[in-house]
MIGUNU-644140 format. One line per field, with one value per residue (C-alpha): residue number from 1; x, y, z; chain; residue in one letter. Coordinates in nm, 4 decimals. Layout:
N
i <- [NUM  ...]
xx <- [X  ...]
yy <- [Y  ...]
zz <- [Z  ...]
ch <- [A  ...]
aa <- [A  ...]
REM end
This chain:
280
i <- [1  2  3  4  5  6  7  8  9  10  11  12  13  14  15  16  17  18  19  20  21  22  23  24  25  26  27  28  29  30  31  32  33  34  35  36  37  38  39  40  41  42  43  44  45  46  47  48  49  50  51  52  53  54  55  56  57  58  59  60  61  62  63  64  65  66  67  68  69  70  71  72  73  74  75  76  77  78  79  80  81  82  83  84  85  86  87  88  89  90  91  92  93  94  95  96  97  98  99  100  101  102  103  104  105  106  107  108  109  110  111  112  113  114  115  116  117  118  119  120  121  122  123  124  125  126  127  128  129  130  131  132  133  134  135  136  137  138  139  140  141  142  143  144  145  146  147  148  149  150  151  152  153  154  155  156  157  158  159  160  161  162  163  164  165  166  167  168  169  170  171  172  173  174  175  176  177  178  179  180  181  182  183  184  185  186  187  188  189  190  191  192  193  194  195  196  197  198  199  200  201  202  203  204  205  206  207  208  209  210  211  212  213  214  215  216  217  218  219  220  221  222  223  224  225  226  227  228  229  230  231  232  233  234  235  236  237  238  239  240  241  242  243  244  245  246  247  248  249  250  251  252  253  254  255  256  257  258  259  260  261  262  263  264  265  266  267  268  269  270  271  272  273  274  275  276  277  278  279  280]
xx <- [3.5414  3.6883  3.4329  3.4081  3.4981  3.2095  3.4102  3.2249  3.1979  3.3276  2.9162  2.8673  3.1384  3.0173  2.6482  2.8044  2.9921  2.7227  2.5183  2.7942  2.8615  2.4153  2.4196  2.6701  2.5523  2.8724  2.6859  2.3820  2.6205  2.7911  2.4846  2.3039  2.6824  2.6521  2.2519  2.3676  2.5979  2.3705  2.1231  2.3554  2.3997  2.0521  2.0014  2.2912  2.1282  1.7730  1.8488  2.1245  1.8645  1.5271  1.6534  1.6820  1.3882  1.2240  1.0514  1.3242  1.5871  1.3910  1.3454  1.7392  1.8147  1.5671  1.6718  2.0505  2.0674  1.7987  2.0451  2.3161  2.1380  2.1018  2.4661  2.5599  2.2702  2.4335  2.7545  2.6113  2.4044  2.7449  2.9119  2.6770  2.5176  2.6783  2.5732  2.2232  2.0211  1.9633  2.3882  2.3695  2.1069  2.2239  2.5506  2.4475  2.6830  2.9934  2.7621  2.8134  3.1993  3.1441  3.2288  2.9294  2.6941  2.7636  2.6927  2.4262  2.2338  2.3641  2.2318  1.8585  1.8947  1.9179  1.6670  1.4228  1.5128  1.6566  1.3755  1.2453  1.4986  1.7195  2.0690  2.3545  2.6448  2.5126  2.5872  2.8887  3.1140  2.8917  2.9709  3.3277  3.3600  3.0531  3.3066  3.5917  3.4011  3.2502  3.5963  3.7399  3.4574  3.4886  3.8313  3.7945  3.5012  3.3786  3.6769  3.8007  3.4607  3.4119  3.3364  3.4181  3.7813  4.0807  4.2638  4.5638  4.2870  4.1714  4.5188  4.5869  4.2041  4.2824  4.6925  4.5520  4.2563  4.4743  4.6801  4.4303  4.2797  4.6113  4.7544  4.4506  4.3077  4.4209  4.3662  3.9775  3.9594  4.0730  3.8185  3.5564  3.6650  3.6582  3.3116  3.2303  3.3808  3.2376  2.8703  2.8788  2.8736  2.5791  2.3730  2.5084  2.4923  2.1129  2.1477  2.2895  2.0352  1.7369  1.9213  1.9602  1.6308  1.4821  1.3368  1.3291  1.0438  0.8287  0.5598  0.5810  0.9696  0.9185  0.8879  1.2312  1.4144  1.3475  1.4700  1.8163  1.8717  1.8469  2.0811  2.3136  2.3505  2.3351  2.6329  2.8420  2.7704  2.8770  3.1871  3.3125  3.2968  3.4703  3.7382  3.7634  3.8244  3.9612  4.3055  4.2082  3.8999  4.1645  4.3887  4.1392  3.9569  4.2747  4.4257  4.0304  4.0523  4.4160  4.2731  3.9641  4.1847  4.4509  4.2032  4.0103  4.3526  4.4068  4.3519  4.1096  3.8409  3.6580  3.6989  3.3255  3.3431  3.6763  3.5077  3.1478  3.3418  3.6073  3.2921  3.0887  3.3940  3.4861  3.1222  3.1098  3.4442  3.2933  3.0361  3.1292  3.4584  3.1821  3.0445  3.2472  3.2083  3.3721  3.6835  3.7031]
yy <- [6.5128  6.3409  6.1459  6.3123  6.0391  6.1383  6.1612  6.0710  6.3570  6.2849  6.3157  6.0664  5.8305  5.8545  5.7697  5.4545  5.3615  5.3656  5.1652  4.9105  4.9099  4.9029  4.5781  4.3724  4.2814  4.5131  4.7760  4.7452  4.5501  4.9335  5.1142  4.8946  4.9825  5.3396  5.3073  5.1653  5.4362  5.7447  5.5819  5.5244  5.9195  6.0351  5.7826  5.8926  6.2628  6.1698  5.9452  6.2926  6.5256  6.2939  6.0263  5.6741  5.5832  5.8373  5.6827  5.9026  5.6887  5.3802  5.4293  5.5098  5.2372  4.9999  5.1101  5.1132  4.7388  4.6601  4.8027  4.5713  4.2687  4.3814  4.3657  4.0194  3.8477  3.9520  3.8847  3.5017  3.4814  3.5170  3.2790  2.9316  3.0638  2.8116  2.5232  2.3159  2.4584  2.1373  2.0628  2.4222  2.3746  1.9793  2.0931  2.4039  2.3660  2.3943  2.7156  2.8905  2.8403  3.1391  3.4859  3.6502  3.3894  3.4350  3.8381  3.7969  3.6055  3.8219  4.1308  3.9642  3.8974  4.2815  4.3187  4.0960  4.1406  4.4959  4.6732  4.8519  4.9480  5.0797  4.9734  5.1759  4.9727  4.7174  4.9229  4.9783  4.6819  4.6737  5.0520  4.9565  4.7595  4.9415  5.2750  5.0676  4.8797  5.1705  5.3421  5.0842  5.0730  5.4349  5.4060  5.1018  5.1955  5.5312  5.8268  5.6834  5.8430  6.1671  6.3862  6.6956  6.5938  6.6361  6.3839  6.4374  6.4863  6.1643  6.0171  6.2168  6.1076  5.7180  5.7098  5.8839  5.6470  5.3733  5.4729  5.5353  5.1305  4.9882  5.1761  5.1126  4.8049  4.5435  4.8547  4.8786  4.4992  4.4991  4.7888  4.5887  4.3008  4.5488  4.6834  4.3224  4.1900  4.5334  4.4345  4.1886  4.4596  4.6331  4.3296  4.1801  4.5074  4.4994  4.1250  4.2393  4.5336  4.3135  4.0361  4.2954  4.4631  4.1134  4.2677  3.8920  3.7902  4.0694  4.0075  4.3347  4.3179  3.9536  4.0546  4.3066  4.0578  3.7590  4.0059  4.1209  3.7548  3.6187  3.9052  3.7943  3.4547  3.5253  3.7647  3.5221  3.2774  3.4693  3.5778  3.2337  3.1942  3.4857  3.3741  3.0337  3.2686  3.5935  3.6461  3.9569  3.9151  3.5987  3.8621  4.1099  3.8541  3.7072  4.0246  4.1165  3.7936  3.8604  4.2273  4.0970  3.8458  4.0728  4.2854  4.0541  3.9179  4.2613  4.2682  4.5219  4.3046  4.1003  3.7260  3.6543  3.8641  3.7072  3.3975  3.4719  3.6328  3.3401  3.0633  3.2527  3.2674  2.8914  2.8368  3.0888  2.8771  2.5748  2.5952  2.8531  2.5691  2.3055  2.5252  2.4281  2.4201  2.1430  2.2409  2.2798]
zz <- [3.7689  4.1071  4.3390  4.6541  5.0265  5.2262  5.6056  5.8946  6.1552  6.5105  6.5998  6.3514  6.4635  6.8341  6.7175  6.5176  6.8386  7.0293  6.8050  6.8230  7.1712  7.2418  7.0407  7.3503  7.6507  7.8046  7.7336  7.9498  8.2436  8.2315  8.2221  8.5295  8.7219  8.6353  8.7657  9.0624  9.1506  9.0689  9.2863  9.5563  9.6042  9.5260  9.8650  10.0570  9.9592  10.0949  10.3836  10.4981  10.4580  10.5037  10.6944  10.6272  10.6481  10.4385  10.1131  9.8814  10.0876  10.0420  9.6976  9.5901  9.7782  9.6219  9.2613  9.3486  9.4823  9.1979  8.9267  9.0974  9.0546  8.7370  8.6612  8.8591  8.6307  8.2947  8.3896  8.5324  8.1957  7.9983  8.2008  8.1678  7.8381  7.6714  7.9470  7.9576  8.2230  8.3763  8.3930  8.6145  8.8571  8.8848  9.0673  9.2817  9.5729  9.2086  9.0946  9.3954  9.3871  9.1691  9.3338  9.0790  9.1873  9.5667  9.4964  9.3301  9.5808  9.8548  9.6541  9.5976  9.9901  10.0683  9.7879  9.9746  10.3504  10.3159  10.0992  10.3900  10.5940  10.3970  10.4999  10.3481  10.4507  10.2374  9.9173  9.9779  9.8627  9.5483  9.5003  9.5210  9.2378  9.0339  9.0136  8.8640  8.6421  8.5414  8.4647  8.3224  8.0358  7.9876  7.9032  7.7209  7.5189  7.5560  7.5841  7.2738  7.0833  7.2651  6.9560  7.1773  7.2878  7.0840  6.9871  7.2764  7.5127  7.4589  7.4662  7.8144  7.9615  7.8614  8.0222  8.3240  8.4045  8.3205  8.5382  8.7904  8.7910  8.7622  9.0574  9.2393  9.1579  9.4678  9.7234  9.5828  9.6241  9.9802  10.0669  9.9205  10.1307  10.4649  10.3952  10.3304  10.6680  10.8666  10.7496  11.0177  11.2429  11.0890  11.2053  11.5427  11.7027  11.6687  11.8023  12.1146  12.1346  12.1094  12.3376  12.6027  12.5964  12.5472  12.2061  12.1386  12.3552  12.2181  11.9081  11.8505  11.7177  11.5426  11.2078  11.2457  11.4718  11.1904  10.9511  11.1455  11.2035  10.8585  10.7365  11.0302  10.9243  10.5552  10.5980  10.7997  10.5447  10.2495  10.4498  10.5396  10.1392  10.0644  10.3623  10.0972  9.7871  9.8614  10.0503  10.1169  10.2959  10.4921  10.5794  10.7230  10.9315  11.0330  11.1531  11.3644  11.5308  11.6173  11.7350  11.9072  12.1291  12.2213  12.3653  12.5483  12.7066  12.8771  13.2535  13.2622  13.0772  13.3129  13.2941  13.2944  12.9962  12.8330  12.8219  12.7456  12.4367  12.4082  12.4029  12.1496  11.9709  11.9797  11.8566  11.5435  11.4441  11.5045  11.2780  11.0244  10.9678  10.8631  10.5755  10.2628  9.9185  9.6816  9.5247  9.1437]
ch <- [A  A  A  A  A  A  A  A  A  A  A  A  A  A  A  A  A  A  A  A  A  A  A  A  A  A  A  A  A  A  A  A  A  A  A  A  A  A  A  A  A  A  A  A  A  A  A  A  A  A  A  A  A  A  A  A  A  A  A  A  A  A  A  A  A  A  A  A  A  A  A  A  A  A  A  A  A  A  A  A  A  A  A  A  A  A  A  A  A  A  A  A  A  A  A  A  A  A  A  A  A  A  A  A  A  A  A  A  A  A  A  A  A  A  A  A  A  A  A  A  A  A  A  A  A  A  A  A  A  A  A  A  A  A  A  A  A  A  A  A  A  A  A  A  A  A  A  A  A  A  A  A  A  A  A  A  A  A  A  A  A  A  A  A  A  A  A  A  A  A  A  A  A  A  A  A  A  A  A  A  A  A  A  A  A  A  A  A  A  A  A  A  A  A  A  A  A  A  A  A  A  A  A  A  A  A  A  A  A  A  A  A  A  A  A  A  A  A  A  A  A  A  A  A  A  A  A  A  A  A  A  A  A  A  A  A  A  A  A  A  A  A  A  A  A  A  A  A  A  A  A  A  A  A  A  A  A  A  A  A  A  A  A  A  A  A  A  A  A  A  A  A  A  A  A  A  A  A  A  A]
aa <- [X  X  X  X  X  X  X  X  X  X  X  X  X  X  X  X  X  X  X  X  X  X  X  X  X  X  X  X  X  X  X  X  X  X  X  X  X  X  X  X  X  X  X  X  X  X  X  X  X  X  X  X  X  X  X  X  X  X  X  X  X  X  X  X  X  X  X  X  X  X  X  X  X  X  X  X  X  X  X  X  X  X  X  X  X  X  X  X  X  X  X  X  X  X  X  X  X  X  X  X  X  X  X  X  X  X  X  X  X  X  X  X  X  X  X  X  X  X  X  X  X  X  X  X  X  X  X  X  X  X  X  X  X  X  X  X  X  X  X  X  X  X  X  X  X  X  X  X  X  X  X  X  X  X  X  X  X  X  X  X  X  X  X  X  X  X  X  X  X  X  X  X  X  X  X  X  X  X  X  X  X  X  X  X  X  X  X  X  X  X  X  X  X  X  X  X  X  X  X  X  X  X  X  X  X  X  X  X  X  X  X  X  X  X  X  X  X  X  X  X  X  X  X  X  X  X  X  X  X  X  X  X  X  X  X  X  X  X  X  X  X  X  X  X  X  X  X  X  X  X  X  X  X  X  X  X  X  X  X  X  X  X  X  X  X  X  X  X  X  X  X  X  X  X  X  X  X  X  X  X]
REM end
């Protein structure tokens, strides 16, 4: 009488996986991206319908940037694991030569500052790299399992979103690095407003002006890094500042205006140049 090999069913094998795949810290890193993103459109839903500043907005928003803060602290926690705490916080101006670090404080900053207002630009970068991640671990980890896919299905699903990321990868990279740049403009047009309508002299606006200008200057900040780091967010703000003067050197622009803008200019350099972090 022959003994019987008990074969795993495809249900089975998909349970296993997941097991496996529960027991890495991966696996919750893709599940806070994948949070992130669902939370993203149920508050792009609310805030089109609502508004923005309707508590369903407020609350998508809360749990999408929540869920992303999520992700940069697992994937910080990997990284100096292995270190004594007290080496880490000894060298903090080194720890934030780290691009995760640098996100991660500028996501607890929109956590903190941005809780209540709801901005949706600021998603937007994080979105960015949350979809690729996100497809990349499916087709890592995931298609590979998918008890109700054939076998060349799975084969087809993994060379197409291959494909996909490796065709795509630098151009999702540089529209991070835009949405990054553009966030400036999210705050300093509310600068101007509240310069204009002298919003800044009221008590009545403190609270929101504080607010607008601690983003402002937090977003500057963590774009002058990312000028350090990233050619691609170089290149962008290269090529605006190219833009921005060759406009202002038309002759329909006033020249009280050319050099209000030229000064201001001079003086964002000035001081943005003296923010540096040692080298590696």
């Amino acid at each position: 009488m022959s003994d019987k090999v008990a074969v795993a069913s495809p249900w089975q094998i998909a349970y296993r996986q997941t097991f496996q795949l529960a027991r890495t810290p991966q696996f919750y890193w893709f599940l806070s991206h994948l949070a992130s993103l669902t939370c993203l459109i149920l508050h792009t839903v609310a805030a089109t319908f609502r508004g923005p500043h309707s508590p369903a907005a407020l609350k998508y928003y809360n749990y999408s940037i929540s869920s992303t803060i999520v992700t940069y602290l697992i994937v910080v926690r990997q990284t100096y694991r292995a270190r004594p705490v007290s080496l880490i916080f000894s060298q903090p101006l080194t720890l934030l030569k780290d691009d995760n670090v640098q996100y991660l404080l500028l996501a607890l900053v929109f956590r903190v500052f941005s809780a209540r207002s709801g901005n949706s630009s600021t998603l937007y970068p994080f979105a960015v790299f949350a979809f690729f991640h996100c497809l990349s671990y499916v087709n890592t980890n995931v298609i590979g399992f998918v008890p109700v896919l054939t076998k060349d299905q799975k084969a087809r699903y993994k060379a197409t979103i291959g494909h996909f990321l490796k065709t795509y990868n630098e151009q999702s990279l540089l529209v991070a690095a835009h949405m990054e740049v553009l966030l400036v403009t999210a705050y300093v047009l509310p600068v101007v407003k509240m310069v204009i309508f002298l919003q800044l002299l009221r008590p009545a606006y403190f609270v929101r002006n504080l607010q607008t200008l601690v983003l402002l200057a937090v977003v500057l900040v963590f774009n002058k890094l990312r000028f350090d780091q990233s050619k691609y967010t170089r290149a962008l703000v290269t090529q605006y500042d190219a833009r921005i003067v060759q406009t202002l050197s038309l002759p329909v622009v006033p020249p009280a205006l050319r050099n209000t803008v030229f000064a201001l200019r001079q003086t964002l350099i000035h001081y943005l140049a003296k923010i540096q972090l040692p080298r590696k």
